[in-house]
N, C-alpha and C positions, 0 to 999 in steps of 0.2 A: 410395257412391263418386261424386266428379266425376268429368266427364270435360273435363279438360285440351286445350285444343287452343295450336297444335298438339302431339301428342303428341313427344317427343325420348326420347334414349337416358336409362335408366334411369327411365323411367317404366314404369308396370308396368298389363295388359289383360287382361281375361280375356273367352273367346272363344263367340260366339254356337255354336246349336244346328249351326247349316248351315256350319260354317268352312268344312270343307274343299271346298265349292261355291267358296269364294274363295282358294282355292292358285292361286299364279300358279309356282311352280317344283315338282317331282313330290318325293315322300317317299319314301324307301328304304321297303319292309316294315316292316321294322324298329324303324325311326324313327318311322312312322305309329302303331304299335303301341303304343308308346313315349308317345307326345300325345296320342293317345284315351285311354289307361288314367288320364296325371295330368289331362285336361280334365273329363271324368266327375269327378273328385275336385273340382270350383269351383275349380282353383285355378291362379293366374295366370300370364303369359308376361311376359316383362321387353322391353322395345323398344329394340331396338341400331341401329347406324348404318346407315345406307340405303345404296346402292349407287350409284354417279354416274349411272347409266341408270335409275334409280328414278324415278315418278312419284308426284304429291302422292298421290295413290289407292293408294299402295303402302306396305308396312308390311315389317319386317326384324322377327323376333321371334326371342327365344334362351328354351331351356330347358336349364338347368344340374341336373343332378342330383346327387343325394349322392355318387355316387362316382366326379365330377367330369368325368363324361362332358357333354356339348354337343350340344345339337340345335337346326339353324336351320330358322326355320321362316319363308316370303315366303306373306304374305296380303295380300288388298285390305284396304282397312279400312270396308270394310261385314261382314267377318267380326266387330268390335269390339261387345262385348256393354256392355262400361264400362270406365272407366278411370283411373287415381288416380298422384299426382306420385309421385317418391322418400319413403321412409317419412322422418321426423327422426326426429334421435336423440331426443330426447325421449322417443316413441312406443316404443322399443325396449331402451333401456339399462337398462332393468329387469328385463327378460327373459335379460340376456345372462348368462354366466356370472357367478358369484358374483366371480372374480378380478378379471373384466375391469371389473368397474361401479366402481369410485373413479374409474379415468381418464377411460370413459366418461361419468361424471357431470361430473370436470373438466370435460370437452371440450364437453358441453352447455352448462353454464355462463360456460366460455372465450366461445362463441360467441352467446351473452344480452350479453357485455358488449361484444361488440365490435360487435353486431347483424349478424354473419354468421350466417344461417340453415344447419345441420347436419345432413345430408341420410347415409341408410347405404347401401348396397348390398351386393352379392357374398351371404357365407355366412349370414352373420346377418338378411338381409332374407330370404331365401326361405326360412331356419327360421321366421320370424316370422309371413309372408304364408302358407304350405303347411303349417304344422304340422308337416312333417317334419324328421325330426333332421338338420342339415348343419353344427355348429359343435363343432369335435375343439378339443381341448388346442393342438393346433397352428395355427391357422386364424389370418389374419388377421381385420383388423376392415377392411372398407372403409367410408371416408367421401369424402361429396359436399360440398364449402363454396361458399357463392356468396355471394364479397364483393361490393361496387359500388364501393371507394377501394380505393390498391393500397395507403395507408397500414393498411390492415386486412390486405390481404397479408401486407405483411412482418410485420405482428404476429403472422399468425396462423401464421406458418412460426418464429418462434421459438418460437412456445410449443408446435408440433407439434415441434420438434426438442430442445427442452428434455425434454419427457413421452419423449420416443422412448428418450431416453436413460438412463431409469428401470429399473434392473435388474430383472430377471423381470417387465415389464409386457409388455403387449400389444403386439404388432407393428400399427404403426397406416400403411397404406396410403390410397390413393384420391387424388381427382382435387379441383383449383381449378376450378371455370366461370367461362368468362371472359364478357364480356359481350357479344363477339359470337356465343357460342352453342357455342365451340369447348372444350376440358378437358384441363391436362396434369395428371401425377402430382405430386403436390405434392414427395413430394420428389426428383423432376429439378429442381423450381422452385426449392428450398429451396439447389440446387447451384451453382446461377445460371452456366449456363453461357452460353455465344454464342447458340444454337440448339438450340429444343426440340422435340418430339415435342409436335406438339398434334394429337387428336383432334377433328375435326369432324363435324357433323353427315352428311355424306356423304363423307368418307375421311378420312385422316391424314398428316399433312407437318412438316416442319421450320419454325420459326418464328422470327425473331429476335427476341431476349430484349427487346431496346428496342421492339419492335413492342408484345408484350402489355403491357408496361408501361403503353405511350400508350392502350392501348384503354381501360384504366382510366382517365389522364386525361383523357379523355375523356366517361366519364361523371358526372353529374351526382351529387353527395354527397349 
C-alpha cells in the first residue's frame, strides 16, 4: 500500500494496533464493538470530509456496512497503519457482476481515451477491499472521475448519459473532482443547472455553475 498524503475523501486506511488511544470523539458501545470486530479482520475505513474545526492531525473516518448501517469514526492520524487512493475501475470491473461489466468495461475504456482517470467507491469498493458481500441486484455502481479540461467534462457527461439510458443497465451514480479538491454528482452536472451542491474537503455548499466551469479553465491541459 502507499500512503497518499494528503489523505482526502474516498481514500481508503487501515488502522494501527493502538487506534483507539487516538479517538478524539467517544464510541457508543456498540459502535466500538462494531470496529474492533471489522479492524481484527485487516480490513479498511474509507476517509470522509473533515469537520471545519478539524485539524491537519485529525482524520473523519466512515465504516459502511452491508446492511447499510454507518459508523463515524474521529482519529488522530498517527492511529493510520497505511493507506491507498480510490480503487480504478480497471482494478475492479472484473470482479463486479457478470451484468454489470460491458458498461463497466465501457466506461474504463471511455476514460483511456479521454485520459480521465476512473476511480469506484460506495458498494463495489468495500466488496472488493473486505471480501464481504455488499453488491445486490439492486445497488448502484459509484464512480469517481477526475478530468483536468472541462472539454473532457462535457464528453464525459454525454457519454455518462448516453450509457445511463441503456435499458436494464446499471444505475451509474458518483462524483466529478474538481480541481480545487471540491466534487459534485455528475449528474446534477449533467443538469446544468444555476447552482450546485458541491462537496468540499471540509463541508458542502452551493456553487455557481460558471464558477466550476472557470476552475477548469483554469487549469493547465
Amino acid at each position: 500500500m502507499t500512503c497518499p498524503e494528503p489523505l482526502a475523501r474516498h481514500h481508503w486506511v487501515r488502522l494501527d494496533a493502538d487506534w483507539e488511544r487516538h479517538l478524539r470523539s467517544p464510541l457508543a458501545p456498540e459502535a466500538r464493538e462494531q470496529l474492533l470486530a471489522w479492524w481484527a479482520q485487516g480490513r479498511p475505513f474509507v476517509v470522509a470530509r473533515a469537520d471545519a474545526a478539524d485539524t491537519e492531525e485529525e482524520l473523519r473516518l466512515g465504516l459502511a456496512l452491508p446492511d447499510k448501517r454507518r459508523i463515524a469514526l474521529h482519529v488522530g492520524r498517527a492511529a493510520v497503519l497505511s493507506s491507498r487512493p480510490p480503487l480504478a475501475l480497471r482494478e475492479v470491473w472484473r470482479t463486479a457482476p457478470e451484468s454489470w461489466r460491458p458498461v463497466l468495461r465501457h466506461l474504463h475504456f471511455l476514460g483511456e481515451t479521454l485520459g480521465v482517470p476512473v476511480g469506484v467507491f460506495g458498494s463495489l469498493a468495500w466488496e472488493y477491499l473486505s471480501g464481504v458481500k455488499y453488491v445486490r441486484p439492486d445497488s448502484d455502481v459509484d464512480l469517481l472521475f477526475s478530468p483536468t479540461r472541462w472539454t473532457d467534462v462535457e464528453r464525459l457527461l454525454s457519454a455518462l448519459e448516453a450509457t445511463s439510458r441503456t435499458p436494464g443497465g446499471v444505475r451509474l451514480d458518483g462524483e466529478v473532482l474538481l480541481p480545487d479538491g471540491g466534487a459534485v454528482a455528475w449528474r446534477e452536472l449533467a443538469s446544468r443547472p444555476h447552482r450546485l451542491l458541491v462537496k468540499g474537503p471540509r463541508g458542502a455548499g452551493l456553487r455557481a455553475w460558471k464558477e466550476l466551469t472557470a476552475l477548469f479553465a483554469e487549469t493547465p491541459a
